[in-house]
N, CA, C and O atoms as CSV, one atom per row, in Angstrom:
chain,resi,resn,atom,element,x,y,z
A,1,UNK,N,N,-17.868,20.754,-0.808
A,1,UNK,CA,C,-19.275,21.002,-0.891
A,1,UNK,C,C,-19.969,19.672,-1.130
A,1,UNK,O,O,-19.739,18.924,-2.080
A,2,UNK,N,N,-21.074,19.414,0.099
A,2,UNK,CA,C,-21.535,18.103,-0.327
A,2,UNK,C,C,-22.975,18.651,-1.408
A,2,UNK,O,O,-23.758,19.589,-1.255
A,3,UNK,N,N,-22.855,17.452,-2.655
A,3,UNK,CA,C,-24.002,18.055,-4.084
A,3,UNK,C,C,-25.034,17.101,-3.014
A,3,UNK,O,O,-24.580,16.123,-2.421
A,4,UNK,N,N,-26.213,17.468,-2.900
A,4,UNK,CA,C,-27.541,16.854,-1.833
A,4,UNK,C,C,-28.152,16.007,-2.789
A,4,UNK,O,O,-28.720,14.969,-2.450
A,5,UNK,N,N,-28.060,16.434,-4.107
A,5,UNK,CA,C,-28.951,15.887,-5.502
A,5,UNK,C,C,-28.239,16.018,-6.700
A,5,UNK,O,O,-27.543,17.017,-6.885
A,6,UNK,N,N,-28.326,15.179,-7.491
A,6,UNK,CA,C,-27.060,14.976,-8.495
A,6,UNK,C,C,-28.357,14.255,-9.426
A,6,UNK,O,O,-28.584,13.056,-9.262
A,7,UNK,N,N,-29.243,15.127,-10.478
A,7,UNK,CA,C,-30.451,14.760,-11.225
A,7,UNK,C,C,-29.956,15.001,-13.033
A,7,UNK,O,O,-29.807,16.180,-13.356
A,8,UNK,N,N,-29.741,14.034,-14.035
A,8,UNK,CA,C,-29.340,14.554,-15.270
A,8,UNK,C,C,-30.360,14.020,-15.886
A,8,UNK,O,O,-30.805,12.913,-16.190
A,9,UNK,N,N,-30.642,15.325,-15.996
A,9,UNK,CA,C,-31.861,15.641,-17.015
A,9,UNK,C,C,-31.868,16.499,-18.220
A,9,UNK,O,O,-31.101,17.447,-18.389
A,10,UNK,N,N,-33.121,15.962,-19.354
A,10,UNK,CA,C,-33.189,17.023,-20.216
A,10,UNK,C,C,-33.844,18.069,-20.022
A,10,UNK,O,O,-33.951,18.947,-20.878
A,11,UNK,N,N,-34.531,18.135,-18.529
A,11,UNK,CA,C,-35.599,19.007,-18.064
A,11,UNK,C,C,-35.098,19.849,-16.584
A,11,UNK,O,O,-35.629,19.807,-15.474
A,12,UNK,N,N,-34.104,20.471,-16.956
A,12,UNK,CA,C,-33.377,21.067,-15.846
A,12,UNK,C,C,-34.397,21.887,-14.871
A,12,UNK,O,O,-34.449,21.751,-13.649
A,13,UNK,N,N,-35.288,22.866,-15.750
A,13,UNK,CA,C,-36.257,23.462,-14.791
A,13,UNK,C,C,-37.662,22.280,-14.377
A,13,UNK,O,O,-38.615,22.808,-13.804
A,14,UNK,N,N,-37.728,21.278,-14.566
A,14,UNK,CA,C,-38.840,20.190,-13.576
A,14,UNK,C,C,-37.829,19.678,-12.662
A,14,UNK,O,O,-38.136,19.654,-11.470
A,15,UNK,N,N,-36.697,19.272,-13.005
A,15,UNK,CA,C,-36.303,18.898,-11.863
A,15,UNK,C,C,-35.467,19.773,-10.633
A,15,UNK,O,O,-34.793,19.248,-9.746
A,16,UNK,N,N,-35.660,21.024,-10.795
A,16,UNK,CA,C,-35.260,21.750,-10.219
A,16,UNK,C,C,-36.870,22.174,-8.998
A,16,UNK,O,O,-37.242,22.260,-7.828
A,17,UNK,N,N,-37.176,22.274,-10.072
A,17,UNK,CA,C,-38.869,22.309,-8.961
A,17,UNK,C,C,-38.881,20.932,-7.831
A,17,UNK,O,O,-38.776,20.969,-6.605
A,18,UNK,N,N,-38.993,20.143,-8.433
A,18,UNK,CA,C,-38.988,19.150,-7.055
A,18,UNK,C,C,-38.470,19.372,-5.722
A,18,UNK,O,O,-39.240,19.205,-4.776
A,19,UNK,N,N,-37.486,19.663,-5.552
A,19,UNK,CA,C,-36.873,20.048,-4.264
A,19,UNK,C,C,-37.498,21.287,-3.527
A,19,UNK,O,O,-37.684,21.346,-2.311
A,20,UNK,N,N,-37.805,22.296,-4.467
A,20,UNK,CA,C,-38.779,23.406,-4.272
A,20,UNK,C,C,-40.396,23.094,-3.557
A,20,UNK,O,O,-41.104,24.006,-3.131
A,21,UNK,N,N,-40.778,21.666,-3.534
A,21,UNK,CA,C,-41.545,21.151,-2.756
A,21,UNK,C,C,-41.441,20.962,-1.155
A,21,UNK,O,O,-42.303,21.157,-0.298
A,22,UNK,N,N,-39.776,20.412,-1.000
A,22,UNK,CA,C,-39.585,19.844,0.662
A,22,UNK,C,C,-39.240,20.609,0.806
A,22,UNK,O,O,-39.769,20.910,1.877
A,23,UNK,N,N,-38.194,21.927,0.366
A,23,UNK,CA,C,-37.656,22.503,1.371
A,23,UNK,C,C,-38.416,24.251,1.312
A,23,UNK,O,O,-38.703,24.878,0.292
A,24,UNK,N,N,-38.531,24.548,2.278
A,24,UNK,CA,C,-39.775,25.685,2.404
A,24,UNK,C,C,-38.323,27.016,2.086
A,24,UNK,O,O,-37.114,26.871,2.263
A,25,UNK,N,N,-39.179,28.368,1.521
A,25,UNK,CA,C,-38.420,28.780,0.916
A,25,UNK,C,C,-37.416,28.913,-0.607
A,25,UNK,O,O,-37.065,29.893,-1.265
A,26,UNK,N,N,-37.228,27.759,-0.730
A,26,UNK,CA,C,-36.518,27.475,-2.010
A,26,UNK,C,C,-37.393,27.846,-3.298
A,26,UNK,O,O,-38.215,27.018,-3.691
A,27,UNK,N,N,-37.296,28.634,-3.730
A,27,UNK,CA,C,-37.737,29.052,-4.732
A,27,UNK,C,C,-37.049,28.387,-6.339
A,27,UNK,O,O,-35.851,28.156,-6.171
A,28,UNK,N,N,-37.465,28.075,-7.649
A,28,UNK,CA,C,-37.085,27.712,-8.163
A,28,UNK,C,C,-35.903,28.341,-9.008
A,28,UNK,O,O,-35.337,27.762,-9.935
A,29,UNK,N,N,-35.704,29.222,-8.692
A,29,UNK,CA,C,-34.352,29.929,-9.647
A,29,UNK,C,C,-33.358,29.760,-9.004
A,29,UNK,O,O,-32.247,29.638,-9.518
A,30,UNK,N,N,-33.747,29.696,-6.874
A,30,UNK,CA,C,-32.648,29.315,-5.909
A,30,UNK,C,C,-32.375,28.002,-6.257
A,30,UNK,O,O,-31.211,27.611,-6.168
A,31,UNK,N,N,-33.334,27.183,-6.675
A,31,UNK,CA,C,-32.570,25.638,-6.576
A,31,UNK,C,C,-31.798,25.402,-7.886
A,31,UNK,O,O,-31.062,24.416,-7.929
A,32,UNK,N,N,-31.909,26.362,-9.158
A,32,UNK,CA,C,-31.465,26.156,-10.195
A,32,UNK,C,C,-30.013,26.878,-9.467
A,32,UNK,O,O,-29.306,25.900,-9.225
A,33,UNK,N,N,-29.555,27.648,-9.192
A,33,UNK,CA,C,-27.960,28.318,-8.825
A,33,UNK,C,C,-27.428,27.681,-7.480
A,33,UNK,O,O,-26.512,28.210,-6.850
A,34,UNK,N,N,-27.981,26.647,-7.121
A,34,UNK,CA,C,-27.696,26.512,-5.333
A,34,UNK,C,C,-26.292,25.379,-6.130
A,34,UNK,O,O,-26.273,24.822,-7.228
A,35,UNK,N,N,-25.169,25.402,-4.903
A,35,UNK,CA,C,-24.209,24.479,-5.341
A,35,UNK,C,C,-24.290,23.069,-4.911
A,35,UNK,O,O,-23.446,22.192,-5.093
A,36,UNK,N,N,-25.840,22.951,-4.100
A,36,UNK,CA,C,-26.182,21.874,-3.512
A,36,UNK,C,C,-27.064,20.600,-3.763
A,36,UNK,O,O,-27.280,19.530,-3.193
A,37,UNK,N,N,-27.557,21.399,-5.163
A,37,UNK,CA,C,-28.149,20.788,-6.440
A,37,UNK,C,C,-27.565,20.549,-7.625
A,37,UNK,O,O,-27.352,21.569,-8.279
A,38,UNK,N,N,-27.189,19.388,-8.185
A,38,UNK,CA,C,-26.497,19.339,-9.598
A,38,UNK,C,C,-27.522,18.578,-10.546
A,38,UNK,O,O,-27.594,17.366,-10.751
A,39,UNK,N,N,-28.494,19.871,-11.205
A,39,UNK,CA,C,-29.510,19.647,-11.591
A,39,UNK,C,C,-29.232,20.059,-13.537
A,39,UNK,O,O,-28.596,21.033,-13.941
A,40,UNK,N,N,-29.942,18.960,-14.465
A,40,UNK,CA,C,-29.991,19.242,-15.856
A,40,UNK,C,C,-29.100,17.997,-16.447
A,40,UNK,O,O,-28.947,16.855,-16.014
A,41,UNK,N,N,-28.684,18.519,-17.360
A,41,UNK,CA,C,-27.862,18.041,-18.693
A,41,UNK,C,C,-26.312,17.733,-18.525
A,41,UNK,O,O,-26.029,18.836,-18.058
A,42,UNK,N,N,-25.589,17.334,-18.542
A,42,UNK,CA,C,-23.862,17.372,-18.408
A,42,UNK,C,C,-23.606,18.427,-18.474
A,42,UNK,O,O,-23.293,19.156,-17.532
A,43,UNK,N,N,-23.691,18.720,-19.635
A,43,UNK,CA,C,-23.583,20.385,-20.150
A,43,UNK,C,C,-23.655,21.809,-18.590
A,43,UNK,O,O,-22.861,22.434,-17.886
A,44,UNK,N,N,-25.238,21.658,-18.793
A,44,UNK,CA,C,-25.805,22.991,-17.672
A,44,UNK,C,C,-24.964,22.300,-16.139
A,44,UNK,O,O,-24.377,23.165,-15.489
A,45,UNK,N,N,-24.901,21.108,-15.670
A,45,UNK,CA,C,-24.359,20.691,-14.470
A,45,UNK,C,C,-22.585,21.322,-14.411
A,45,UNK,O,O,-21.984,22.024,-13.597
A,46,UNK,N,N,-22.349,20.923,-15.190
A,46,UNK,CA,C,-20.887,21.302,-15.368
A,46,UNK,C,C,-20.420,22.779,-15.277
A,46,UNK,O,O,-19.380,23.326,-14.909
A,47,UNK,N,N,-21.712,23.234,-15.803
A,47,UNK,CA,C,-21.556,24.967,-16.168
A,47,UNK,C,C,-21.960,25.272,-15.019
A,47,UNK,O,O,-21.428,26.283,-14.562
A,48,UNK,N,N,-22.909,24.638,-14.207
A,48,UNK,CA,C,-22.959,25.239,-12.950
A,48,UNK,C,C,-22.121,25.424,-12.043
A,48,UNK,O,O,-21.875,26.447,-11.404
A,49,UNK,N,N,-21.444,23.872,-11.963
A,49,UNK,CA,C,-20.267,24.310,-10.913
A,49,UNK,C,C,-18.967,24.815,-11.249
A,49,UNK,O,O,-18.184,25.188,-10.375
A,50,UNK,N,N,-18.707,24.845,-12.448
A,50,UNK,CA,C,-17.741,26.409,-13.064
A,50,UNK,C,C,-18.216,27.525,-12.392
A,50,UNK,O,O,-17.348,28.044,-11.691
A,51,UNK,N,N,-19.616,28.232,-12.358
A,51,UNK,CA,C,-20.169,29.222,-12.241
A,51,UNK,C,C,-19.866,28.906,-10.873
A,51,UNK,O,O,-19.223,29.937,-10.675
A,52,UNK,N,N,-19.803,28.200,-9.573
A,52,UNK,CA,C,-19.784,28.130,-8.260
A,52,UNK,C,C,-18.524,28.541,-7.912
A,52,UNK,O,O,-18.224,29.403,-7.086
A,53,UNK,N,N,-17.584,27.660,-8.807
A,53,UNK,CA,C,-16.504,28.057,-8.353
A,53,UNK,C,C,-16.118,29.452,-8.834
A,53,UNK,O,O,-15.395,30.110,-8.085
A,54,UNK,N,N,-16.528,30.010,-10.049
A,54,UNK,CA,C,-16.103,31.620,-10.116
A,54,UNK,C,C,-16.753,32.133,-9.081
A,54,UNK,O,O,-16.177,33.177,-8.776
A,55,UNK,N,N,-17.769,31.909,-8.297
A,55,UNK,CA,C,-18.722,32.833,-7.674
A,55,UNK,C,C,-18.299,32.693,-6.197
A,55,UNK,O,O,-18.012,33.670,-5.506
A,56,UNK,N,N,-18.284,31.748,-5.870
A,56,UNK,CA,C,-17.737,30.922,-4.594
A,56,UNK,C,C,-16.633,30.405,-4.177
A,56,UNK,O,O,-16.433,30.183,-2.983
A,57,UNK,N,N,-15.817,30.159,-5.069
A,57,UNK,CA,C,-14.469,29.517,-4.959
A,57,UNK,C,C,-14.413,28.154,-4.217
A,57,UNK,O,O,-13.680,27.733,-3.322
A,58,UNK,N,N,-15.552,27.562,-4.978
A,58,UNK,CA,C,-15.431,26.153,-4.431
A,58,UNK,C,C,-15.125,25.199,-5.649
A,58,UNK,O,O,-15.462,25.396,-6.816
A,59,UNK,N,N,-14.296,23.939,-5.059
A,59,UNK,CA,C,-13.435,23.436,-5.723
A,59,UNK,C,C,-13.376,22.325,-5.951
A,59,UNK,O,O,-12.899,21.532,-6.763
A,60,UNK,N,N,-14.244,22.402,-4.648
A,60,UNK,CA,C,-14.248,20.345,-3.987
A,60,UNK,C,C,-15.485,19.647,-4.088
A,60,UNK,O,O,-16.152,19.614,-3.054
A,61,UNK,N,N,-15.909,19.123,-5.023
A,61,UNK,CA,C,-17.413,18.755,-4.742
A,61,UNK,C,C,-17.517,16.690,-3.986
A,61,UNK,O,O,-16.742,15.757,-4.193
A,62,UNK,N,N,-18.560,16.736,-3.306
A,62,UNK,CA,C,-18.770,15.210,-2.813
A,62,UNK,C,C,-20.254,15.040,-3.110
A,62,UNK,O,O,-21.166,15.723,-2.645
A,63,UNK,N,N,-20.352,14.005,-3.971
A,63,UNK,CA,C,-21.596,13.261,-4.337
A,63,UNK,C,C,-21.792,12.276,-3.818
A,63,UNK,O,O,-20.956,11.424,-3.520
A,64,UNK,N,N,-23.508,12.251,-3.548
A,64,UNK,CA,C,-23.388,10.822,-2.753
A,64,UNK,C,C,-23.166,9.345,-3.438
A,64,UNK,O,O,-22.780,8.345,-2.832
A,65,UNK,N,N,-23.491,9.427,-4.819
A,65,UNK,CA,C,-23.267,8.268,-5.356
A,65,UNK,C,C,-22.844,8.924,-7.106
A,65,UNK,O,O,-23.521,9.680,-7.802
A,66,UNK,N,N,-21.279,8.188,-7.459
A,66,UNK,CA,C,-20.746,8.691,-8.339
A,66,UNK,C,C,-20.818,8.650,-9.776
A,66,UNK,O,O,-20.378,9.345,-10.692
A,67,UNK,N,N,-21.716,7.313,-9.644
A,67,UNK,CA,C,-21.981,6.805,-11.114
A,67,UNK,C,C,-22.903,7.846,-11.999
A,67,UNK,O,O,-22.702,8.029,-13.200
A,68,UNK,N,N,-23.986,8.534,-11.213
A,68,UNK,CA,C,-24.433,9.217,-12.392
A,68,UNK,C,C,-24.067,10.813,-12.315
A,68,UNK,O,O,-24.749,11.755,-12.721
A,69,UNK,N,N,-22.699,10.837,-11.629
A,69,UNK,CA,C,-21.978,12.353,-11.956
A,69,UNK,C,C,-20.839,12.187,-12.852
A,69,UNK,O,O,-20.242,13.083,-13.449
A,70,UNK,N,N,-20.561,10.668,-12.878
A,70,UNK,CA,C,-18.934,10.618,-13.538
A,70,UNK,C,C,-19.180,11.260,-15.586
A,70,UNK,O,O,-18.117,11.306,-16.205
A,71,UNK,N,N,-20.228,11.592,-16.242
A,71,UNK,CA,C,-20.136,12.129,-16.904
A,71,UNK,C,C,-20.224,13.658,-16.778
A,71,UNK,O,O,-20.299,14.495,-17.677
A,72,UNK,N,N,-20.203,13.784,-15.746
A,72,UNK,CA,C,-19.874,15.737,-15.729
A,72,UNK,C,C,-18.434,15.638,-15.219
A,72,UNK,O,O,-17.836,16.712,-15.279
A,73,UNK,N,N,-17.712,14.574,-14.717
A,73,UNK,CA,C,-16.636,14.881,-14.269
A,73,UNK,C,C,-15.452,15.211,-15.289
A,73,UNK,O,O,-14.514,16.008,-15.309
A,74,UNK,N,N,-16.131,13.851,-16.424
A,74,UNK,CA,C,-15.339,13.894,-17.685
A,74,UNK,C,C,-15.355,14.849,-18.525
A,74,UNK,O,O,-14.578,15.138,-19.436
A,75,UNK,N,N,-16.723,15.534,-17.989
A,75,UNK,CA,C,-16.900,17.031,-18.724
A,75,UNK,C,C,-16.251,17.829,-18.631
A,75,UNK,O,O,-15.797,18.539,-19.530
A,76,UNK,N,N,-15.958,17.911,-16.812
A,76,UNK,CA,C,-15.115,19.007,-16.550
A,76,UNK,C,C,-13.587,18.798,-16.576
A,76,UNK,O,O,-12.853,19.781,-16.475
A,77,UNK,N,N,-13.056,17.499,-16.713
A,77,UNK,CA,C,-11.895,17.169,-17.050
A,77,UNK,C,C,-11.404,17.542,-18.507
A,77,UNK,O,O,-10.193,17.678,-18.686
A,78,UNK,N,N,-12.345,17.723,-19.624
A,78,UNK,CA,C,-12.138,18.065,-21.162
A,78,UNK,C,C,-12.041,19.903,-21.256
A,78,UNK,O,O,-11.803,20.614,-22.232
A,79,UNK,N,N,-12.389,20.343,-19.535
A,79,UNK,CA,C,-12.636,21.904,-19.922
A,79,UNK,C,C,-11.538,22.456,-19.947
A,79,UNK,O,O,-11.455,23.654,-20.218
């Protein structure tokens, strides 16, 4: 699964709205559960794609640039 946006924030629902601007349709609760957004905190990011993979069975994620995911990775490496 390629993540499109990889945003760590303390403001998971503003930056979840942003994208809810370009792409028509996207509603903000869709961009908060989409597996194509890794939007929030270490914490909520991490929990999201737990939640993807129970939901989806996805396993594999590709970011475009790694430096500001490698603390969810370590997250999910401690789970």
């Amino acid at each position: 699964m390629l993540v499109q946006v990889v945003d760590v924030t303390d403001d998971r629902v503003r930056a979840a709205a942003r994208p809810g601007q370009d792409v028509e349709g996207l509603t903000l609760n869709g961009a908060m559960q989409t597996p194509f957004l890794a939007l929030g905190t270490v914490d909520e990011i991490a929990d999201q794609l737990i939640a993807g993979r129970a939901r989806w069975g996805i396993t594999y994620f590709v970011v475009r640039s790694a430096e500001p995911f490698a603390p969810v990775i370590a997250r999910l490496r401690s789970s």
